[in-house]
DOLUM-443958 format. One record per residue: residue number from 0; x, y, z of N, C-alpha, C in turn. Coordinates in nm, 2 decimals. Layout:
N
num_n_east_n_north_n_up_ca_east_ca_north_ca_up_c_east_c_north_c_up
NUM_X_Y_Z_X_Y_Z_X_Y_Z .
...
END
This chain:
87
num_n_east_n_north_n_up_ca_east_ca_north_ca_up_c_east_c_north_c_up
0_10.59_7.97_10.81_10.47_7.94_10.73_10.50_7.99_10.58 .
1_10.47_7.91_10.52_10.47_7.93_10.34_10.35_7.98_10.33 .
2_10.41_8.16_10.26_10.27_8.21_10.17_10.27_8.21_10.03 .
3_10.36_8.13_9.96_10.33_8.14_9.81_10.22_8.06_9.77 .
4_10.16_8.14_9.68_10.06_8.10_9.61_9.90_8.13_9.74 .
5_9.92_8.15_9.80_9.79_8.18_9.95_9.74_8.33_9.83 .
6_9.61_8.35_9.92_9.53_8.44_9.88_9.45_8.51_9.98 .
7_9.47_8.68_9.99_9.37_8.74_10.08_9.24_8.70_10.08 .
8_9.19_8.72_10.15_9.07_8.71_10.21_9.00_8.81_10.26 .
9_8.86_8.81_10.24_8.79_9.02_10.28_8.71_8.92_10.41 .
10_8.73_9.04_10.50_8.70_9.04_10.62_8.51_8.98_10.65 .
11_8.47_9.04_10.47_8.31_9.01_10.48_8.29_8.86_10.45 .
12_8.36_8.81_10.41_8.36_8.66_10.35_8.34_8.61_10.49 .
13_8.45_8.65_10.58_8.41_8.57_10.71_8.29_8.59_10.83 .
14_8.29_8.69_10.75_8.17_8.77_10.85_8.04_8.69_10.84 .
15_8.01_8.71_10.67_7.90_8.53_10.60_7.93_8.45_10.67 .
16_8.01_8.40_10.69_8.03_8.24_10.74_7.97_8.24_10.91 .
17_7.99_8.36_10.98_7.94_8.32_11.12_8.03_8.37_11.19 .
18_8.13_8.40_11.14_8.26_8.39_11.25_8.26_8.50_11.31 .
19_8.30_8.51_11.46_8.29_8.64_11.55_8.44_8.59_11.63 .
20_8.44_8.75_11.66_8.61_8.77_11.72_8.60_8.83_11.81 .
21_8.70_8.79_11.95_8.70_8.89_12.04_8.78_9.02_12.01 .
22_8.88_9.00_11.90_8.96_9.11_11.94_8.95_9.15_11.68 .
23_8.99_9.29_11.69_9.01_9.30_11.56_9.17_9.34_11.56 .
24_9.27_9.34_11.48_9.35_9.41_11.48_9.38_9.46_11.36 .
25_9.41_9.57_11.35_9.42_9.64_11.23_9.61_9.66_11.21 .
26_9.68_9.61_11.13_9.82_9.68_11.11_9.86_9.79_11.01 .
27_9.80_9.83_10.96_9.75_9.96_10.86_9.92_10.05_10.93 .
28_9.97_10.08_10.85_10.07_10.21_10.91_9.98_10.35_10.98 .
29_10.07_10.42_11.02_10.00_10.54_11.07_9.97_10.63_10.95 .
30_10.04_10.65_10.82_9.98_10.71_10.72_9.82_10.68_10.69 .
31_9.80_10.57_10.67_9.67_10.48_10.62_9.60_10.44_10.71 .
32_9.61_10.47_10.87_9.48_10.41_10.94_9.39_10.44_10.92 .
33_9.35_10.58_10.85_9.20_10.61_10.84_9.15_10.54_10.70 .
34_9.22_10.46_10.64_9.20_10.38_10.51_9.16_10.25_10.54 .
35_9.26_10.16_10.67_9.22_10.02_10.69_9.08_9.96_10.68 .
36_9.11_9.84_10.68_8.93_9.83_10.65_8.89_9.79_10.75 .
37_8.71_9.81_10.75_8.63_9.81_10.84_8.58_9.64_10.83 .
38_8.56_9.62_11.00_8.52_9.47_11.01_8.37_9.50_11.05 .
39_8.29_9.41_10.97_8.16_9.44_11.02_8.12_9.36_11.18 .
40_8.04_9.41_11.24_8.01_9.38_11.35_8.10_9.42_11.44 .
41_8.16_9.52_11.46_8.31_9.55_11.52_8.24_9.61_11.70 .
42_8.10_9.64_11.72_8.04_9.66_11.82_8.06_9.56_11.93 .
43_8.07_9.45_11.89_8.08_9.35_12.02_8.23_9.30_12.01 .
44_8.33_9.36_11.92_8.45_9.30_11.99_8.56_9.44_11.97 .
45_8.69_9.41_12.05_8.76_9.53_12.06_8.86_9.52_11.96 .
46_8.88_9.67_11.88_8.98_9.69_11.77_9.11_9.75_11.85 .
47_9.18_9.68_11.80_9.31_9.72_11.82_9.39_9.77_11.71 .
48_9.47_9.89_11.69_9.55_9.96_11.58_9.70_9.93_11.59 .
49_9.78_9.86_11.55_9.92_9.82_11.54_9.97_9.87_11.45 .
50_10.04_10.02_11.40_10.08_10.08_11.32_10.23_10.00_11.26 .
51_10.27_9.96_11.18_10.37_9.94_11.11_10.36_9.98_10.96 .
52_10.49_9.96_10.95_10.50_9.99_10.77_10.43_9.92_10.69 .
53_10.44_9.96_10.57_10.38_9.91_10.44_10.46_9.81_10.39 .
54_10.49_9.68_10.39_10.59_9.61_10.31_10.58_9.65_10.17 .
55_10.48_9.66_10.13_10.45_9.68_9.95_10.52_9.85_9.93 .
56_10.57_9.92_9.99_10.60_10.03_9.98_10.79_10.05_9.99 .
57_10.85_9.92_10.02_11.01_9.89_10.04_11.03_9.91_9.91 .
58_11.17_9.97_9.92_11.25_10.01_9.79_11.38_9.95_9.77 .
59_11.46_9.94_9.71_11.58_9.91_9.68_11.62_9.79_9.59 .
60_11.72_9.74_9.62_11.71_9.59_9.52_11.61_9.49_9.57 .
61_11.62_9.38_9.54_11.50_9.27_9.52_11.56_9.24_9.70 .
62_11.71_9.19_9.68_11.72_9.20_9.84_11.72_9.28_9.96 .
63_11.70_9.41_9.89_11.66_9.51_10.02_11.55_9.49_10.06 .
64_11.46_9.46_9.94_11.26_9.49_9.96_11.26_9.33_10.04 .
65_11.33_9.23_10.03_11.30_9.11_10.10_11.35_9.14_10.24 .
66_11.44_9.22_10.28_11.54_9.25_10.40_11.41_9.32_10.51 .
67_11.38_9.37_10.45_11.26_9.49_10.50_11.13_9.39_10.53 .
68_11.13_9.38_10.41_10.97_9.26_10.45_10.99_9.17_10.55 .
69_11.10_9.11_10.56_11.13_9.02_10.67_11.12_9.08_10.83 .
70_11.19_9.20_10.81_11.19_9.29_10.91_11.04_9.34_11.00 .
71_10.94_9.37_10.89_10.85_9.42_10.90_10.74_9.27_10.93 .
72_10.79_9.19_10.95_10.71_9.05_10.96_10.79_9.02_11.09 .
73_10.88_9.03_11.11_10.93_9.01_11.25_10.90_9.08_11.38 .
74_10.84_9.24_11.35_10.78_9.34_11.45_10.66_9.30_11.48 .
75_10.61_9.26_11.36_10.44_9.19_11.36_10.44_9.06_11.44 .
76_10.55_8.95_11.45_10.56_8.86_11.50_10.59_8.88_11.69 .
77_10.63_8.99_11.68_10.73_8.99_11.79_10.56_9.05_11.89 .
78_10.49_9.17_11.78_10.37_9.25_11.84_10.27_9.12_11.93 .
79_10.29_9.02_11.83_10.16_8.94_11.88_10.22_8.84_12.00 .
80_10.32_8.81_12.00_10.41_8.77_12.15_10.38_8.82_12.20 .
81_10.43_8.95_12.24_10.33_9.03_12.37_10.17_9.01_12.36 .
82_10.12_9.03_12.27_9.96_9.05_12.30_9.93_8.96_12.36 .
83_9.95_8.82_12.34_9.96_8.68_12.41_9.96_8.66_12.53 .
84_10.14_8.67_12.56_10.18_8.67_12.72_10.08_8.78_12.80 .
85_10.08_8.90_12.68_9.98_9.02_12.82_9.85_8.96_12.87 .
86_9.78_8.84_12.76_9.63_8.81_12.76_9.59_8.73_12.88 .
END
């Protein structure tokens, strides 16, 4: 999937709209989980915490910080296979 040019989105925008979730997942690293943000209405569905790194936090040349992002998009990809098959 192509994200250039795409734009975040706040969790309350959807919240307006109607939309309800069974599940939340947070990927906040373990430094920052007590920072991730909060989903309103989070009472009727279950949060889940998926600690990984910070992409915005990779260092090195332009191709290290892409090497890493990639990396760090592939754990997250690999996370939600399992959540899947387990569901």
């Amino acid at each position: 999937v192509e994200l250039a040019g795409k734009q975040t989105h706040s969790v309350f925008q959807y919240f307006r709209e109607g939309r309800r979730y069974h599940y939340v997942i947070t990927v906040c690293s373990k430094e920052a989980e007590e920072r991730c943000p909060i989903f309103p209405g989070i009472g009727k569905m279950k949060r889940l915490h998926w600690p990984f790194e910070d992409p915005s936090q990779a260092s090195g040349t332009q191709e290290e910080k892409l090497a890493k992002v990639r990396a760090i998009r592939d754990q997250i990809r690999h996370r939600i296979q399992q959540f899947i098959a387990e569901s």
